[in-house]
N, CA, C and O atoms as a GROMACS GRO file, in nm:
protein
  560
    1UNK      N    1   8.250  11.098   8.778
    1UNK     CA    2   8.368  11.050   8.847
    1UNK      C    3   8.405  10.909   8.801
    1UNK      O    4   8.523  10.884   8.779
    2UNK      N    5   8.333  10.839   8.788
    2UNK     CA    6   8.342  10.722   8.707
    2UNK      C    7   8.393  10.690   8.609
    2UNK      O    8   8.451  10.583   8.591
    3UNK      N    9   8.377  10.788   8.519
    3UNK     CA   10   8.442  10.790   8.398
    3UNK      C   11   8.618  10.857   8.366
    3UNK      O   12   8.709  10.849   8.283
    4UNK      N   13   8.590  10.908   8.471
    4UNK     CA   14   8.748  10.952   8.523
    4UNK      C   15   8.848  10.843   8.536
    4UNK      O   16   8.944  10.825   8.462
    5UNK      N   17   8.795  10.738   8.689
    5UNK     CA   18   8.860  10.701   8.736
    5UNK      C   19   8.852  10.577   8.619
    5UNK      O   20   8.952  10.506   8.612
    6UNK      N   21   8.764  10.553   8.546
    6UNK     CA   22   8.777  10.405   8.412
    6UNK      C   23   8.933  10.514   8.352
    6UNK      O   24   9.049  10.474   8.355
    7UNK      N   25   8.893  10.638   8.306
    7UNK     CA   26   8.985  10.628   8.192
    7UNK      C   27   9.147  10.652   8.288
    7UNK      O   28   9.237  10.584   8.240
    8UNK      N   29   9.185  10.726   8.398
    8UNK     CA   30   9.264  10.672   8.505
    8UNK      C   31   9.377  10.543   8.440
    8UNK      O   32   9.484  10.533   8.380
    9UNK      N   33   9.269  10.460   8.499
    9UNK     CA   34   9.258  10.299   8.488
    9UNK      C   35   9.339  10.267   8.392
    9UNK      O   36   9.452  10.219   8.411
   10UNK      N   37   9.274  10.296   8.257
   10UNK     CA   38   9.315  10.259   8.164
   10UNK      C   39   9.425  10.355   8.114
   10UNK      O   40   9.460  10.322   8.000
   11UNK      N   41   9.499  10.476   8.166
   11UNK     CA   42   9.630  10.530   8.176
   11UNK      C   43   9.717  10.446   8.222
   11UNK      O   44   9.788  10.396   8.134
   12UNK      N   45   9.744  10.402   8.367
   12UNK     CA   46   9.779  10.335   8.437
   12UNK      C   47   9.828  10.215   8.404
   12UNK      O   48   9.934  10.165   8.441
   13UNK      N   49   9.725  10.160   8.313
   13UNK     CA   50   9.691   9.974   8.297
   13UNK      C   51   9.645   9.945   8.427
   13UNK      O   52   9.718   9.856   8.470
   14UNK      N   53   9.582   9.968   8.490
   14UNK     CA   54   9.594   9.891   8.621
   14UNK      C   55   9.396   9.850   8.616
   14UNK      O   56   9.308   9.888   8.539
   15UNK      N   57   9.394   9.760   8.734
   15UNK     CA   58   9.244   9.698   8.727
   15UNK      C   59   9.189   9.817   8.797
   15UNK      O   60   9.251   9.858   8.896
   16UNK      N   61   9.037   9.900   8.741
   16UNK     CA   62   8.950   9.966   8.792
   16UNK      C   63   8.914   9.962   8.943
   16UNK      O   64   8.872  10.061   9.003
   17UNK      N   65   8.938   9.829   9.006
   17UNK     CA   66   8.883   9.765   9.178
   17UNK      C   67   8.989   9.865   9.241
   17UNK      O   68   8.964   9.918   9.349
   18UNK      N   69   9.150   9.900   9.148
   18UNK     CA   70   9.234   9.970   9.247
   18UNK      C   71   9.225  10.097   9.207
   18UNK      O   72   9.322  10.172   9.221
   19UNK      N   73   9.126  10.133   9.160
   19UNK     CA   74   9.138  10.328   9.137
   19UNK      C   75   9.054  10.386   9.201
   19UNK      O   76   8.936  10.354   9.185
   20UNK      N   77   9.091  10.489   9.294
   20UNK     CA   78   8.978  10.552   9.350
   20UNK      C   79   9.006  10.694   9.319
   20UNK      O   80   9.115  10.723   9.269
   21UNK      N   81   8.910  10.790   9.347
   21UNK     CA   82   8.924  10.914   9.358
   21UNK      C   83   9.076  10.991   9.390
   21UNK      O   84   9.127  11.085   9.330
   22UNK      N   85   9.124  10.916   9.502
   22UNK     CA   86   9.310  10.985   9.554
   22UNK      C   87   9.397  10.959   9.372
   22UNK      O   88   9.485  11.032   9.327
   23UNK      N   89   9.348  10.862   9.316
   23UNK     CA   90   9.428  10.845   9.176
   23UNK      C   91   9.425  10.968   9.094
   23UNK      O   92   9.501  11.007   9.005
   24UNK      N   93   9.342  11.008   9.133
   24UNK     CA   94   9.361  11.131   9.037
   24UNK      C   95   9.476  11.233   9.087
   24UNK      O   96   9.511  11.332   9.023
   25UNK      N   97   9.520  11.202   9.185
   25UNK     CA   98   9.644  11.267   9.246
   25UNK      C   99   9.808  11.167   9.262
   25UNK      O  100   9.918  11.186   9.316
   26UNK      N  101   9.738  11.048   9.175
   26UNK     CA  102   9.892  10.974   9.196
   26UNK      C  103   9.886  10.878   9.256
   26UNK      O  104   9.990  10.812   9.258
   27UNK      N  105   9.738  10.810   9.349
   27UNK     CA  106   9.742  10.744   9.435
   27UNK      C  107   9.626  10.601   9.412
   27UNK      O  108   9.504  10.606   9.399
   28UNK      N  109   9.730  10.465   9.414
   28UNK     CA  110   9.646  10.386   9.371
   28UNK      C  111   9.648  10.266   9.469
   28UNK      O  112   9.759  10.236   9.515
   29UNK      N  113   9.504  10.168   9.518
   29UNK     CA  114   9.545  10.035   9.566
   29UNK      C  115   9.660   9.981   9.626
   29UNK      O  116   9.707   9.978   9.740
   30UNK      N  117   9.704   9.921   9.468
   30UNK     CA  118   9.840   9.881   9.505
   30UNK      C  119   9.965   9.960   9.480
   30UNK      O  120  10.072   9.907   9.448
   31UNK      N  121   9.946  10.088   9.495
   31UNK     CA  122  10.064  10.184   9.451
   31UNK      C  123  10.047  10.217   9.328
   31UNK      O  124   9.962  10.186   9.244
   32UNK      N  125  10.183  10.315   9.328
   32UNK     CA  126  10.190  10.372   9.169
   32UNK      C  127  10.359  10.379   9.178
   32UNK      O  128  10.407  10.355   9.289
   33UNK      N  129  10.439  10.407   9.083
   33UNK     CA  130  10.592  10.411   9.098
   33UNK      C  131  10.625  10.553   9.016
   33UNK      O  132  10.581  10.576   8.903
   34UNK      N  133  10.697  10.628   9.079
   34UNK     CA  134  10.751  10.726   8.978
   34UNK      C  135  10.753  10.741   8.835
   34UNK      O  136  10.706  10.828   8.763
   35UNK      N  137  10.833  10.609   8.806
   35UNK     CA  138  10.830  10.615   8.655
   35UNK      C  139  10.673  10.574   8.600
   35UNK      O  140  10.668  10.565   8.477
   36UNK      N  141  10.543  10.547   8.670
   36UNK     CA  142  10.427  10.507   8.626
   36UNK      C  143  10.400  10.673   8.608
   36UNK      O  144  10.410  10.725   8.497
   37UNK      N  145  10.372  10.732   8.702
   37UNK     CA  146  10.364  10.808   8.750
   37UNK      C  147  10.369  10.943   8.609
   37UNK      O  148  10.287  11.012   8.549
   38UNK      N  149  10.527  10.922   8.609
   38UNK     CA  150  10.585  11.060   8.484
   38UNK      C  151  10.488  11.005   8.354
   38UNK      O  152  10.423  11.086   8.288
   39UNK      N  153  10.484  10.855   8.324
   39UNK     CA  154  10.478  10.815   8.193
   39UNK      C  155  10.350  10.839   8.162
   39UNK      O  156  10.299  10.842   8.050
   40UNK      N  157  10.274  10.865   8.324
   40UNK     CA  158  10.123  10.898   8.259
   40UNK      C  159  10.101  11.084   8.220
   40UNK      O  160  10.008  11.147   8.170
   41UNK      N  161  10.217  11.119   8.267
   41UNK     CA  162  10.211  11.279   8.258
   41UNK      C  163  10.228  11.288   8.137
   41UNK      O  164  10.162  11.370   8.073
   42UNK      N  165  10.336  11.191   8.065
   42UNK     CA  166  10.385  11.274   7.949
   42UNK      C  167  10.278  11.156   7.838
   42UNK      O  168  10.283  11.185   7.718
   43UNK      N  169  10.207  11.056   7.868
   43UNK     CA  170  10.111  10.992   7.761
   43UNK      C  171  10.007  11.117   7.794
   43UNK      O  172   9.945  11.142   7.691
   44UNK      N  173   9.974  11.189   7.885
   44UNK     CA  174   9.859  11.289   7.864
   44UNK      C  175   9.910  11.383   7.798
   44UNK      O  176   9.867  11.384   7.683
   45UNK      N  177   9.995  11.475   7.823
   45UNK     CA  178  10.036  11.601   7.826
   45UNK      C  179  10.108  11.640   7.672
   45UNK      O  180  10.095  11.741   7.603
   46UNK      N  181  10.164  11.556   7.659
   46UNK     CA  182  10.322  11.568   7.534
   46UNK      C  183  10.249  11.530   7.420
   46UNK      O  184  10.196  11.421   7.398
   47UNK      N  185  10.252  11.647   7.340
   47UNK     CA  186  10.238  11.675   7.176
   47UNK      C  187  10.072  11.612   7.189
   47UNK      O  188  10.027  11.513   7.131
   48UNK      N  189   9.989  11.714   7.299
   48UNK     CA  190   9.833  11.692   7.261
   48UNK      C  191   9.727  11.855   7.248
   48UNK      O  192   9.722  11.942   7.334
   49UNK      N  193   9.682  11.855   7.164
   49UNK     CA  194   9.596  11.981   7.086
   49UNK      C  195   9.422  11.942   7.135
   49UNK      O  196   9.323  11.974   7.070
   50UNK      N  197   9.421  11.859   7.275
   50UNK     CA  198   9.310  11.879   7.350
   50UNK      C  199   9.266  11.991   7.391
   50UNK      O  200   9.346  12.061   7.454
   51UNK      N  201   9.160  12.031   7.374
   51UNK     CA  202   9.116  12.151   7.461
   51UNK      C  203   9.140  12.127   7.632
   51UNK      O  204   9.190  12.202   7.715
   52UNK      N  205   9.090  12.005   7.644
   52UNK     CA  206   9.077  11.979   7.811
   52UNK      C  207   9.180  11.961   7.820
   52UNK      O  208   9.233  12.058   7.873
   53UNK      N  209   9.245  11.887   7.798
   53UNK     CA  210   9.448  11.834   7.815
   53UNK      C  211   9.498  11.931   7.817
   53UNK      O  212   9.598  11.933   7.888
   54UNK      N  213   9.460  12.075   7.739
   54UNK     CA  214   9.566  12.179   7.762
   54UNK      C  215   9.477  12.289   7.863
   54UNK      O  216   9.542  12.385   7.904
   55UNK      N  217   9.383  12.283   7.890
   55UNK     CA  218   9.338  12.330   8.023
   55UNK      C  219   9.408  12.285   8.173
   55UNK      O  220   9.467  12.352   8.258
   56UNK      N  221   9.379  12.160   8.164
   56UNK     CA  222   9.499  12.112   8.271
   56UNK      C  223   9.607  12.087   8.262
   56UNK      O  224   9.668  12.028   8.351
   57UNK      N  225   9.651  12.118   8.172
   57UNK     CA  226   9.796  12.191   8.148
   57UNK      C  227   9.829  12.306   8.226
   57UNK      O  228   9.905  12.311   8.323
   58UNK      N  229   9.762  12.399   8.169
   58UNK     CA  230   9.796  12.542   8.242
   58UNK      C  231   9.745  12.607   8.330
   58UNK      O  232   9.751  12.730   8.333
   59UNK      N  233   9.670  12.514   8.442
   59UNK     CA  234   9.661  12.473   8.522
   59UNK      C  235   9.786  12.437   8.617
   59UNK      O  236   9.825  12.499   8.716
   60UNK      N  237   9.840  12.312   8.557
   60UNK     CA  238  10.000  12.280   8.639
   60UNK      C  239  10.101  12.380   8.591
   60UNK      O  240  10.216  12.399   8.629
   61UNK      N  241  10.028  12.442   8.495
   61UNK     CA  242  10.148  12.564   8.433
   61UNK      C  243  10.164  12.698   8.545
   61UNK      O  244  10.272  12.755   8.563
   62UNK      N  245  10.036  12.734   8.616
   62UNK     CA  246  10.045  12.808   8.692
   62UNK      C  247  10.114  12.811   8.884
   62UNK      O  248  10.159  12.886   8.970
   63UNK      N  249  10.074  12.662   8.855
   63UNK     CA  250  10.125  12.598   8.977
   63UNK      C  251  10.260  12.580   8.948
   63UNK      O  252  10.317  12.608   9.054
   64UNK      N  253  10.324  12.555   8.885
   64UNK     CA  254  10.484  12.570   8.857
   64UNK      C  255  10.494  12.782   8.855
   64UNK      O  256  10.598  12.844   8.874
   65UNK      N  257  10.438  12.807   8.843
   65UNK     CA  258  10.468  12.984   8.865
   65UNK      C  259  10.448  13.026   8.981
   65UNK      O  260  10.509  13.126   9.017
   66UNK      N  261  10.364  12.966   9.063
   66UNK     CA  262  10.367  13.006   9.195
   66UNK      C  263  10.421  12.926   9.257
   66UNK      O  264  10.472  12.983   9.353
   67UNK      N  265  10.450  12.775   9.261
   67UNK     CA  266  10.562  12.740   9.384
   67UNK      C  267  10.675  12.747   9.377
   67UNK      O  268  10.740  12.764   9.480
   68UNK      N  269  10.763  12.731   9.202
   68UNK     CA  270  10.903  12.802   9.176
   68UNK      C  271  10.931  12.904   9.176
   68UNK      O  272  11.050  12.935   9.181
   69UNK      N  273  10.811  13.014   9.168
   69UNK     CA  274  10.867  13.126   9.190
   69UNK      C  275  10.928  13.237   9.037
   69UNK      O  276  10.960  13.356   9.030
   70UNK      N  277  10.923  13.130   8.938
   70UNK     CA  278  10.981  13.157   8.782
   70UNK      C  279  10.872  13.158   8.676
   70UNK      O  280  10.762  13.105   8.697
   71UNK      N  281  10.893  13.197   8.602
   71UNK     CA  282  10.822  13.192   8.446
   71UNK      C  283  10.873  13.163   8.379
   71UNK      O  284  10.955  13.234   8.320
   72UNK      N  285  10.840  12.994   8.345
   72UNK     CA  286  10.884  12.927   8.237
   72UNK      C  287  10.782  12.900   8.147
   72UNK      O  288  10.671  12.851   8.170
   73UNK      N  289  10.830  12.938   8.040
   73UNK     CA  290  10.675  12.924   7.924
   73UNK      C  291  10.672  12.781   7.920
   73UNK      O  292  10.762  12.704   7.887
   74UNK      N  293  10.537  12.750   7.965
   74UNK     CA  294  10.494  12.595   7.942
   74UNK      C  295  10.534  12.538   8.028
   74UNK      O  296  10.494  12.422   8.013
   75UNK      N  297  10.595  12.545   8.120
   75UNK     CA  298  10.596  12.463   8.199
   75UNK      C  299  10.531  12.416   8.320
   75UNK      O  300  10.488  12.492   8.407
   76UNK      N  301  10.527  12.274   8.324
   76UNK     CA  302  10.422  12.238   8.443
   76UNK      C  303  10.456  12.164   8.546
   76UNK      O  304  10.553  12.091   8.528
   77UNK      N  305  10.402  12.163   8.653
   77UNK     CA  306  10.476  12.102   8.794
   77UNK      C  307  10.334  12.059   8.841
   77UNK      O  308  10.227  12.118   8.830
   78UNK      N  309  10.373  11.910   8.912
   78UNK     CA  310  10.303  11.869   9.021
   78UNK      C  311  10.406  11.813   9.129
   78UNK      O  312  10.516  11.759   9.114
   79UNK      N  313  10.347  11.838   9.218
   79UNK     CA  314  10.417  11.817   9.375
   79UNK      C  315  10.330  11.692   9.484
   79UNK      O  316  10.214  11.668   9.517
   80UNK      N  317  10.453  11.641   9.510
   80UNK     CA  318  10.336  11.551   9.585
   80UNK      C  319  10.446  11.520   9.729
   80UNK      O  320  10.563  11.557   9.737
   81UNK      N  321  10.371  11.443   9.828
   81UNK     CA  322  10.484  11.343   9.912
   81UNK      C  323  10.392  11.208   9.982
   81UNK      O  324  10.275  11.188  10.012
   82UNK      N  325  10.485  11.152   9.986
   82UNK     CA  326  10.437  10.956  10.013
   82UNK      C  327  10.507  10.956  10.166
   82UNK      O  328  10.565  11.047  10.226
   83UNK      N  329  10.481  10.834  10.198
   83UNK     CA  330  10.528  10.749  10.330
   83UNK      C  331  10.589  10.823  10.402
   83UNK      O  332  10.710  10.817  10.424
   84UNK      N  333  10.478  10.931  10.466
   84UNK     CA  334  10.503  11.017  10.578
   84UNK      C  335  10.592  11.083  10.548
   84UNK      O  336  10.700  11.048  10.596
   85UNK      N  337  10.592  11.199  10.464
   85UNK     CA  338  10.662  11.311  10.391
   85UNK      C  339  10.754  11.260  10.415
   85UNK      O  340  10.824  11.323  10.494
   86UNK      N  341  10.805  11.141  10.374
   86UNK     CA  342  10.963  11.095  10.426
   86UNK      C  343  11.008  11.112  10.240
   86UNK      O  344  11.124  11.113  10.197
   87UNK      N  345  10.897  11.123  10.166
   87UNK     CA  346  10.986  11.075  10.002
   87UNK      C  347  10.883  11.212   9.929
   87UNK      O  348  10.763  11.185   9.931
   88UNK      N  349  10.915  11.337   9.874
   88UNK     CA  350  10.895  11.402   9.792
   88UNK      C  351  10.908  11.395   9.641
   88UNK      O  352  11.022  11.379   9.597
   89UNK      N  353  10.819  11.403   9.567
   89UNK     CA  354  10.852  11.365   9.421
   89UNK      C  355  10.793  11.535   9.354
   89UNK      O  356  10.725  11.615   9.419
   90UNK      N  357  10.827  11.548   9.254
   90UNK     CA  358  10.804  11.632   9.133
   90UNK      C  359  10.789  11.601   9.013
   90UNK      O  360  10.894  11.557   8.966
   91UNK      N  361  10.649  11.604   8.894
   91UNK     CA  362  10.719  11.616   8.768
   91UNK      C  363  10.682  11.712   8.717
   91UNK      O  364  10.580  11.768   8.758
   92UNK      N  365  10.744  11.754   8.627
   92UNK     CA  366  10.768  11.879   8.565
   92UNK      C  367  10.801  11.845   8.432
   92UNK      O  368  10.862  11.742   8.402
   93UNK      N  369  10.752  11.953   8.332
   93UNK     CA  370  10.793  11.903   8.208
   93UNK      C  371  10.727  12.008   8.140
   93UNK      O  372  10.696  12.113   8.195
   94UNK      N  373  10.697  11.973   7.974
   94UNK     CA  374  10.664  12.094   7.876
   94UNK      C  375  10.606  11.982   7.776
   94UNK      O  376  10.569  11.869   7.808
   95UNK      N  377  10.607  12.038   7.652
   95UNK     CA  378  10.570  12.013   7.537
   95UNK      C  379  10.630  11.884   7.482
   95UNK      O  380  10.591  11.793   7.408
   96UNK      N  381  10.724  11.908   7.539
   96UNK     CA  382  10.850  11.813   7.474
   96UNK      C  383  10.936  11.753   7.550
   96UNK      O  384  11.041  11.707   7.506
   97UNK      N  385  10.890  11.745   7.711
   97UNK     CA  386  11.012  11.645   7.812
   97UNK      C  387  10.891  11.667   7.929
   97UNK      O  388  10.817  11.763   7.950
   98UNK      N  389  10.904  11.529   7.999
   98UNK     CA  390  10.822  11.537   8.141
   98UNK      C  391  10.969  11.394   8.196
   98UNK      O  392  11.028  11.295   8.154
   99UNK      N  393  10.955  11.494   8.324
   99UNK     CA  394  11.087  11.453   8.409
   99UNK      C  395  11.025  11.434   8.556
   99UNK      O  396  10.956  11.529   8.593
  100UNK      N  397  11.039  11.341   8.632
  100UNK     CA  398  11.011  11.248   8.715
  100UNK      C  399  11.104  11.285   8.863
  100UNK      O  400  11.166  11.180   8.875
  101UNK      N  401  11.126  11.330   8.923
  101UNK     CA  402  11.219  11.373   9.065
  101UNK      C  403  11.152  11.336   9.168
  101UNK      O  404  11.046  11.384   9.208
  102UNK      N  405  11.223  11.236   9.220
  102UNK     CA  406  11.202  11.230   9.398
  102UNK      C  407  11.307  11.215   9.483
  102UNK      O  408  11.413  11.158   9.459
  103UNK      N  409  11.281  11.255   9.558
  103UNK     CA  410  11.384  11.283   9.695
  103UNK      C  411  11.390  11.203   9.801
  103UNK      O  412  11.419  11.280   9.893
  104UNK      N  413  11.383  11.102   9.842
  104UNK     CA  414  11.393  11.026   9.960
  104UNK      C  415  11.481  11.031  10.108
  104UNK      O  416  11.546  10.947  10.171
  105UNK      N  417  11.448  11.167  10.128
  105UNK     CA  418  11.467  11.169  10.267
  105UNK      C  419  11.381  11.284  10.341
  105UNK      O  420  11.272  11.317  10.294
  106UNK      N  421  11.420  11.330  10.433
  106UNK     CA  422  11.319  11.449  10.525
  106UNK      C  423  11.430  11.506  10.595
  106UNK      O  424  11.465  11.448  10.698
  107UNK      N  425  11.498  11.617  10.555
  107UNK     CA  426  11.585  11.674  10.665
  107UNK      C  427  11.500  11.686  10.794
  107UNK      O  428  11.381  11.712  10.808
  108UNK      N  429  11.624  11.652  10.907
  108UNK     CA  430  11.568  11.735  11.007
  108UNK      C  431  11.538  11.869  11.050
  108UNK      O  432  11.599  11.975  11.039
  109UNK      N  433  11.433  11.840  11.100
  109UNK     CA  434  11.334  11.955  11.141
  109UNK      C  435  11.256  12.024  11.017
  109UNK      O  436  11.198  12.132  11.027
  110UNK      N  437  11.263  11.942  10.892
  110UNK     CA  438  11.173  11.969  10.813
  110UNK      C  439  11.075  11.878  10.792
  110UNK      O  440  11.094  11.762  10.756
  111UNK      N  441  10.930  11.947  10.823
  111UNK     CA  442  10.786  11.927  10.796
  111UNK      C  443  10.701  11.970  10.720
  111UNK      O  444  10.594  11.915  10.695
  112UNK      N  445  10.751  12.098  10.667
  112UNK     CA  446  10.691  12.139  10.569
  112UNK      C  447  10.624  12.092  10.424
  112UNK      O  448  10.710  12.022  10.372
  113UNK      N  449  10.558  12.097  10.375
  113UNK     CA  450  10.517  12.010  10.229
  113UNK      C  451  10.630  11.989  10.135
  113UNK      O  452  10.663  11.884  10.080
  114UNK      N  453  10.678  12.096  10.128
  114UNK     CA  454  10.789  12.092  10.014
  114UNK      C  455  10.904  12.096  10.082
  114UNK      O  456  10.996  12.034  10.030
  115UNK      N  457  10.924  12.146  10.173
  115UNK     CA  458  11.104  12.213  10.228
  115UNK      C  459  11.189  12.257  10.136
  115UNK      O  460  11.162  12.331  10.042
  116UNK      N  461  11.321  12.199  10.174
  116UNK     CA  462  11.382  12.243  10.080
  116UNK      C  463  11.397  12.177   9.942
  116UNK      O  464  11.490  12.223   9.876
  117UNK      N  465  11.330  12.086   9.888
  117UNK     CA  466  11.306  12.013   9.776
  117UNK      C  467  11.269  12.135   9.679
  117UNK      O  468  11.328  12.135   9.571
  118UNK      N  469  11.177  12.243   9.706
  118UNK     CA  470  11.129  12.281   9.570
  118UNK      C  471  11.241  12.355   9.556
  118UNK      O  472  11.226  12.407   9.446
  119UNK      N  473  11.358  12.396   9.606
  119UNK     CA  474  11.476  12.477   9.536
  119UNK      C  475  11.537  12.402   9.470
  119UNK      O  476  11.600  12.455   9.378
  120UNK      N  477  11.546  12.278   9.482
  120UNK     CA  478  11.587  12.180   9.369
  120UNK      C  479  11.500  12.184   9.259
  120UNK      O  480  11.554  12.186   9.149
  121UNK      N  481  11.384  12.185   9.264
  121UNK     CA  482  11.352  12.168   9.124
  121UNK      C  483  11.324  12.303   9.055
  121UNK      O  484  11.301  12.321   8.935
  122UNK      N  485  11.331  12.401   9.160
  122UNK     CA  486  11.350  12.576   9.046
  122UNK      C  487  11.456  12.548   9.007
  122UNK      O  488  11.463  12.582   8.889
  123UNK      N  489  11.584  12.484   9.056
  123UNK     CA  490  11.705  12.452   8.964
  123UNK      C  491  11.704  12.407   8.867
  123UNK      O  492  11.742  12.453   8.759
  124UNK      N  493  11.635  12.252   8.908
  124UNK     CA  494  11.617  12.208   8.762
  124UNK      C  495  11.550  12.260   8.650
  124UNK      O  496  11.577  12.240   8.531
  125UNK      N  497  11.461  12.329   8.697
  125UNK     CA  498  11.345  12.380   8.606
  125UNK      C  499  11.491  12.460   8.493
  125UNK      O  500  11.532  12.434   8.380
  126UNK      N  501  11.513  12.518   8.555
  126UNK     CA  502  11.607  12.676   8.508
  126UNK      C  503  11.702  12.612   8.403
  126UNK      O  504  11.702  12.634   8.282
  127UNK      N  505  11.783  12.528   8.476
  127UNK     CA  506  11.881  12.462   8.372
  127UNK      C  507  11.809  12.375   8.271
  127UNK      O  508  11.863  12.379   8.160
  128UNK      N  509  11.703  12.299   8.280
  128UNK     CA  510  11.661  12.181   8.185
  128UNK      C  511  11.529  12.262   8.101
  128UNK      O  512  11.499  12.231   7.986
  129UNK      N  513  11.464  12.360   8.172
  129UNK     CA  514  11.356  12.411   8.047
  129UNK      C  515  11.357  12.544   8.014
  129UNK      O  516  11.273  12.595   7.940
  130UNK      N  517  11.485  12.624   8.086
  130UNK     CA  518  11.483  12.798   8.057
  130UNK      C  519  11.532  12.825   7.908
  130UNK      O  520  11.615  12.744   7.867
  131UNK      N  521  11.507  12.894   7.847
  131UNK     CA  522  11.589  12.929   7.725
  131UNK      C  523  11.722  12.955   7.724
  131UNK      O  524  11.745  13.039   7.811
  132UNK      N  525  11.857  12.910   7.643
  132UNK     CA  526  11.933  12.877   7.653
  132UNK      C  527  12.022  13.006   7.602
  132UNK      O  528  11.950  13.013   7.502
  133UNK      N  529  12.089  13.082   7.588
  133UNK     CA  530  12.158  13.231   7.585
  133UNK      C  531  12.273  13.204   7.496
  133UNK      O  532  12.368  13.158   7.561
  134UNK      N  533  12.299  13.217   7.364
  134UNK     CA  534  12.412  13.169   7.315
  134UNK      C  535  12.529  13.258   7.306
  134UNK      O  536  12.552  13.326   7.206
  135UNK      N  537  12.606  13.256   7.414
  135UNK     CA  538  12.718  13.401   7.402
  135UNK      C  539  12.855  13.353   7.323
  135UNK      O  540  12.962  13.391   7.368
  136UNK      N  541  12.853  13.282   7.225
  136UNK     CA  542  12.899  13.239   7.138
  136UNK      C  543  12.929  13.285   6.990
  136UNK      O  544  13.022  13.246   6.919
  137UNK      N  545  12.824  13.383   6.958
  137UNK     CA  546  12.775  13.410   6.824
  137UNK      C  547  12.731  13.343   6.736
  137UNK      O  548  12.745  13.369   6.617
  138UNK      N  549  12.643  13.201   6.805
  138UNK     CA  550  12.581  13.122   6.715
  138UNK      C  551  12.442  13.182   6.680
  138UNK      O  552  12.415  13.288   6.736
  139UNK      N  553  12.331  13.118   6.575
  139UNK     CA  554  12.240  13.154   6.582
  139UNK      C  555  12.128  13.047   6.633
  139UNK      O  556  12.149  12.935   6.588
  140UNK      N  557  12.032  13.055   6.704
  140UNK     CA  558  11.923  13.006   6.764
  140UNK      C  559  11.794  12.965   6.684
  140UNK      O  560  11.696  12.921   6.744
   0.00000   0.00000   0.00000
């Protein structure tokens, strides 16, 4: 675990005293910010031929198949929420784009983990990583 939370750390930049175990889910000391957040997804994830890196890959690859509901080749989702499910974030991404979404509010009478946030991002997913249909007669 140690060696986790050093190399963490040194994703982050941030001093080792603020990483604990929750970091491995996004969660640090003195915070973390969205854009920290994506930039460590896509310094792990984007254009790497790790065995382990692409284990936990498809890993978040499956978790984007069961909470969107879609099959997008390669694609991966993590879900999270901050300051009393009041702010939902997502990133999601592939090979070649990791994209950063949060939501800052809580409809009423929603408590749920996700609510209605994850239909936003099966949207996004669909439009920004589905394969693209050219009814044009171009070629692909």
């Amino acid at each position: 675990m140690n060696n986790v939370l050093k190399f963490i750390a040194s994703l982050l930049n941030k001093e080792e005293s603020n990483i604990h175990p929750s970091s491995i889910l996004g969660a640090t000391s003195d915070g973390i910010s969205l854009f920290e957040l994506t930039k460590l997804y896509a310094d792990f994830f984007l254009n790497n031929d790790d065995p382990f890196k692409n284990e936990c890959k498809q890993l978040l690859c499956q978790i984007a198949k069961i909470k969107l509901g879609i099959d997008i080749n390669n694609l991966f989702l993590k879900t999270g929420t901050t300051n009393g499910n009041k702010e939902r974030f997502a990133i999601l991404g592939n090979e070649k784009i990791v994209l950063g979404i949060m939501r800052q509010e809580n409809s009423i009478n929603d408590y749920s983990k996700d609510g209605s946030f994850i239909n936003s991002i099966k949207n996004i997913a669909r439009n920004i990583f589905s394969p693209k249909k050219c009814t044009h007669g171009c070629n692909q």
